[in-house]
LUMFI-409356 format. One record per residue (C-alpha): residue in one letter; x, y, z; residue number from 1. Coordinates in Angstrom, 2 decimals, decimal comma. Layout:
N
@res: A	xx: X	yy: Y	zz: Z	n: NUM
...
% end
This chain:
141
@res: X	xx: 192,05	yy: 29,04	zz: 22,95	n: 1
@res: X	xx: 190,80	yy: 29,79	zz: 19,53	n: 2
@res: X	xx: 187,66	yy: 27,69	zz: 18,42	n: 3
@res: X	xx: 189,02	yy: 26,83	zz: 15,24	n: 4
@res: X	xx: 191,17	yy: 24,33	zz: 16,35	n: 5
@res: X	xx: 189,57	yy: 20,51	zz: 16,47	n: 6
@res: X	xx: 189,77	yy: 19,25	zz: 19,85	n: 7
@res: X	xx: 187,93	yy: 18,15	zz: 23,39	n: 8
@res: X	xx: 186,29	yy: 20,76	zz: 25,22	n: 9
@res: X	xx: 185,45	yy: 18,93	zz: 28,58	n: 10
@res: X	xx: 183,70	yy: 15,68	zz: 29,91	n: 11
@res: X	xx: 180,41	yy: 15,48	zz: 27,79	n: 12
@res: X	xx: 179,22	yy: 12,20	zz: 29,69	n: 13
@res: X	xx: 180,41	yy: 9,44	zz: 32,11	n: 14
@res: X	xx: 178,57	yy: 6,27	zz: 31,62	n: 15
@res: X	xx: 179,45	yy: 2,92	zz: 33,48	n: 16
@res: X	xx: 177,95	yy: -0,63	zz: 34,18	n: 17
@res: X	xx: 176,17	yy: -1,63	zz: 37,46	n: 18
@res: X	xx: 174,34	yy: -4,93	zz: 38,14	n: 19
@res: X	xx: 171,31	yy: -2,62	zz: 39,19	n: 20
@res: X	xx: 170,89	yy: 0,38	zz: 37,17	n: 21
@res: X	xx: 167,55	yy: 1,79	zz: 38,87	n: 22
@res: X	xx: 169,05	yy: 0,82	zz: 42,50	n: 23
@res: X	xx: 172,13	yy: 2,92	zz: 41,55	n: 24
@res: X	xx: 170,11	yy: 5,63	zz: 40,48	n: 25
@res: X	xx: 168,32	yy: 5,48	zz: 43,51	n: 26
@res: X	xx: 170,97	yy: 5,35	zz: 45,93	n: 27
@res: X	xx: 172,49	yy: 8,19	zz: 44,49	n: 28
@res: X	xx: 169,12	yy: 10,14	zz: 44,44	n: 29
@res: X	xx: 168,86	yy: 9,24	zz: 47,77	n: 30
@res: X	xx: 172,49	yy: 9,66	zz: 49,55	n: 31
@res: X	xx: 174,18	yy: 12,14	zz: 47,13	n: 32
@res: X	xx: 170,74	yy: 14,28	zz: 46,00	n: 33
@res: X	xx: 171,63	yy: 13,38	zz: 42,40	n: 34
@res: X	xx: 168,13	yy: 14,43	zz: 40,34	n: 35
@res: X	xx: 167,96	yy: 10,91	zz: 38,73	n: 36
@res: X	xx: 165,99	yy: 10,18	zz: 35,59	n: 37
@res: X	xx: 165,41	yy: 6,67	zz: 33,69	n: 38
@res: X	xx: 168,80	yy: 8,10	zz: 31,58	n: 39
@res: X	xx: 170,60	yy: 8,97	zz: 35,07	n: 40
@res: X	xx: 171,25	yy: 12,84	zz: 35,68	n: 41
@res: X	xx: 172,38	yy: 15,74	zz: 33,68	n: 42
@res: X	xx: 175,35	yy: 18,15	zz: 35,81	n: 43
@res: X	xx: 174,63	yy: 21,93	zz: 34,39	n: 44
@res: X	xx: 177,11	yy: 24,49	zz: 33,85	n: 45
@res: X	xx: 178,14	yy: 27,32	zz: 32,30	n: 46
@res: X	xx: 180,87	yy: 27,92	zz: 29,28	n: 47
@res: X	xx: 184,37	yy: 29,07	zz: 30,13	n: 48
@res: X	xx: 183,21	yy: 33,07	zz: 31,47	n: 49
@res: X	xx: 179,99	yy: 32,89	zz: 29,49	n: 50
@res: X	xx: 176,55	yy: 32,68	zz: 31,62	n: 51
@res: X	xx: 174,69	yy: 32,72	zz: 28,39	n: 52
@res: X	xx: 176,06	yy: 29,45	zz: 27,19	n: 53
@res: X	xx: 174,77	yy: 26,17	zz: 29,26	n: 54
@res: X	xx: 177,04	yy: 23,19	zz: 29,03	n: 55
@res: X	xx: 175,65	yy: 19,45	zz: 30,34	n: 56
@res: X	xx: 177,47	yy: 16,13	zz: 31,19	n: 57
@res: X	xx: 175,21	yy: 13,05	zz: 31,58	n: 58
@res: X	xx: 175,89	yy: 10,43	zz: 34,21	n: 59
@res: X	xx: 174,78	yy: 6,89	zz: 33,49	n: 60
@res: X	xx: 174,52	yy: 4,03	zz: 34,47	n: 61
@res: X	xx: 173,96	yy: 1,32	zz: 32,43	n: 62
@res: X	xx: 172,78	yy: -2,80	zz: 32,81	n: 63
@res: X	xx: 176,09	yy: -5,23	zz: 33,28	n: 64
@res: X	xx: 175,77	yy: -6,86	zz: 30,31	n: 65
@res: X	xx: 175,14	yy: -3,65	zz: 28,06	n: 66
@res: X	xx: 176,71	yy: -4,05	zz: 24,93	n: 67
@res: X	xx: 177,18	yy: -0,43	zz: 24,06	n: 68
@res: X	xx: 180,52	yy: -0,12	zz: 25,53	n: 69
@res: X	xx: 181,47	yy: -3,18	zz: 23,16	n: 70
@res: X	xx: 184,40	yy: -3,65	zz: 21,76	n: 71
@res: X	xx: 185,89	yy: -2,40	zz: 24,68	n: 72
@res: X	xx: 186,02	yy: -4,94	zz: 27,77	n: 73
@res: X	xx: 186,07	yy: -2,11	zz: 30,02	n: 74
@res: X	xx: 182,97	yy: -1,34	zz: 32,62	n: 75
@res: X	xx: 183,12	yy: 2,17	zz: 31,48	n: 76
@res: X	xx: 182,67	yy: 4,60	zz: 28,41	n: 77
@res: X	xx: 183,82	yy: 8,55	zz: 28,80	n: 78
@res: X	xx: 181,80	yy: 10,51	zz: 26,61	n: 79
@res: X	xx: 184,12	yy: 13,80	zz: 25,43	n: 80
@res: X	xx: 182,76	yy: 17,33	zz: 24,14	n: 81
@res: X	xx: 184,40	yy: 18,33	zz: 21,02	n: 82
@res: X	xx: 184,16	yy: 20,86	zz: 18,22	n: 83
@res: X	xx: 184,41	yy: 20,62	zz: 14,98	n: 84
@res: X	xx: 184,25	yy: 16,49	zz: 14,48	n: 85
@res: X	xx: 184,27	yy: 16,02	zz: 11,03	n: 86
@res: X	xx: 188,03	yy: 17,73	zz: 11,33	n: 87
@res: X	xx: 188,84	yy: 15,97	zz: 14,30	n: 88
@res: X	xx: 187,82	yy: 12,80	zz: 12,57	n: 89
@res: X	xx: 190,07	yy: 13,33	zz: 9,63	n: 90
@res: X	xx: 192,96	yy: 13,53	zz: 12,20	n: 91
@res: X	xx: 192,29	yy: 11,32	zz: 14,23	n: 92
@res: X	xx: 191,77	yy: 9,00	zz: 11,19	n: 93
@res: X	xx: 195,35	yy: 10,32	zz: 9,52	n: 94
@res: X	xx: 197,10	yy: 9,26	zz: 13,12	n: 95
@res: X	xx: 195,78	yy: 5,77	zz: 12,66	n: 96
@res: X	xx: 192,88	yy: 5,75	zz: 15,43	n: 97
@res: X	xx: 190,65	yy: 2,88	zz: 15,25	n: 98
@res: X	xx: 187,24	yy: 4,95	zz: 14,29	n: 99
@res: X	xx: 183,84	yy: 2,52	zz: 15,00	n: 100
@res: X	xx: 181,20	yy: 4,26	zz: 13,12	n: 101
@res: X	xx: 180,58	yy: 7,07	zz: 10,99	n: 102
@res: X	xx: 179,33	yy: 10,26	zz: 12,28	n: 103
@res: X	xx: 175,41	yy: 10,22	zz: 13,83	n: 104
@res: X	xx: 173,86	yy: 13,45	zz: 14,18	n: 105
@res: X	xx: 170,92	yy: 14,24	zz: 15,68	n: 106
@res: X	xx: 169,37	yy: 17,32	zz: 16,57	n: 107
@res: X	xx: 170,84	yy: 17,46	zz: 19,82	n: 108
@res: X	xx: 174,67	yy: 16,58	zz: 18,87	n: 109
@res: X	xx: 176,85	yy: 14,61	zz: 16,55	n: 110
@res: X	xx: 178,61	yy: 11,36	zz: 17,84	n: 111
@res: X	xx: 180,72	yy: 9,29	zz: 16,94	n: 112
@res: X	xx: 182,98	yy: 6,50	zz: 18,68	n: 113
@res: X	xx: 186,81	yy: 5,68	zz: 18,84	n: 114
@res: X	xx: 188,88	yy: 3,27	zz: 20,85	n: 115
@res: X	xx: 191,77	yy: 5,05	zz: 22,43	n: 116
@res: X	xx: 195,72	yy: 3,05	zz: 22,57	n: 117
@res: X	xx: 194,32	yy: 0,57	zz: 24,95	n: 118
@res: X	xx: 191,41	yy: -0,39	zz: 23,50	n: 119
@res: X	xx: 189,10	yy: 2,15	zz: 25,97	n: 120
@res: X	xx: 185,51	yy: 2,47	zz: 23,99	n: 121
@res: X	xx: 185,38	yy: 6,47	zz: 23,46	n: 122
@res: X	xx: 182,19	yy: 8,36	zz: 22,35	n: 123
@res: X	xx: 183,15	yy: 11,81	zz: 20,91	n: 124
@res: X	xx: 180,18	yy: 14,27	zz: 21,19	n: 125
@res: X	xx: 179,65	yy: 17,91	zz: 19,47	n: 126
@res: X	xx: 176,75	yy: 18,84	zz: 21,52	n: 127
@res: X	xx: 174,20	yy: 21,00	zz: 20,29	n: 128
@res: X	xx: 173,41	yy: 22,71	zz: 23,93	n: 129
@res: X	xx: 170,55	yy: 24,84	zz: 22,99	n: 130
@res: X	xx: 169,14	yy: 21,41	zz: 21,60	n: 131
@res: X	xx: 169,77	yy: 19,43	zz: 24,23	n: 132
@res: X	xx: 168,72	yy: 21,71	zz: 27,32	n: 133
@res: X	xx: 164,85	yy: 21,01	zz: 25,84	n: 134
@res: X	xx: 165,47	yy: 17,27	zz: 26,27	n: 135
@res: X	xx: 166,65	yy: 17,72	zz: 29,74	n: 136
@res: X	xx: 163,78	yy: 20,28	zz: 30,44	n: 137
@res: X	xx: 161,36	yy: 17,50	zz: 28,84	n: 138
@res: X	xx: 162,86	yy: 14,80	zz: 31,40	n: 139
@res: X	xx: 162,67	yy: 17,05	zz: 34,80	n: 140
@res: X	xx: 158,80	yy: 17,44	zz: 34,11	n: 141
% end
C-alpha cells in the first residue's frame, strides 16, 4: 500500500487504568518478563519487510482516576500509528469526527486525539521512530 494515502499503520500504544500502576508493572515484569519502566514497556519491531526501520508500541498503565482518557468513560485509550495527520485530520474532520485538540508535535511524534462513534478516547500518533528509539534507549539505562 502506497504511503501517500492518510491512514493507520498499526497499534502505536495500548494504555489502560489499574488501581496499582507500579504493582501492575511489576507483576508483569515479574510473571510475563515484560522490561517495565516508570512509563510501562516499549514492544520493538521491525517495518513491513524492512530491518532498517524500527517500529515501537508502548504499554501503559495508568492510575484509576487518570484523567487523560477523559472524555471517554472507558478504562482504556488505543494509541494508533498513522501517516500523514494533518491529511488525515482534514478527513476525519470533513466526516464529522469529534477532534479534541489540535495537533502536538514533539520531536519524537505528532499527536493528536479523537473520539471514535461510541465515544472511545483515541490518540492518533505519527511517530518519529528514529526519535523515539533514543528515548527508549535513554529509559533501558
Amino acid at each position: 500500500m502506497s504511503d501517500e494515502k492518510p491512514r493507520v499503520t498499526g497499534v502505536g500504544g495500548i494504555f489502560f487504568k489499574s488501581e496499582n500502576p507500579d504493582g501492575m508493572k511489576d507483576w508483569y515484569k515479574e510473571n510475563l518478563g515484560l522490561d517495565t519502566d516508570q512509563w510501562g514497556t516499549n514492544f520493538e519491531w521491525y517495518q513491513g519487510g524492512d530491518p532498517s526501520k524500527k517500529g515501537f508500541t508502548q504499554w501503559s498503565p495508568f492510575k484509576g482516576d487518570t484523567t487523560h482518557f477523559e472524555p471517554s468513560k472507558k478504562e482504556f485509550m488505543i494509541n494508533y500509528r498513522v501517516v500523514h495527520i494533518e491529511k488525515l485530520l482534514d478527513q476525519l474532520k470533513q466526516n464529522g469526527v469529534t477532534i479534541l485538540n489540535e495537533i502536538e508535535t514533539f520531536e519524537y511524534g505528532k499527536f493528536v486525539h479523537i473520539l471514535d462513534n461510541e465515544g472511545n478516547k483515541i490518540e492518533l500518533w505519527e511517530p518519529n521512530d528514529l526519535e523515539y528509539e533514543k528515548l527508549v534507549i535513554g529509559r533501558t539505562k
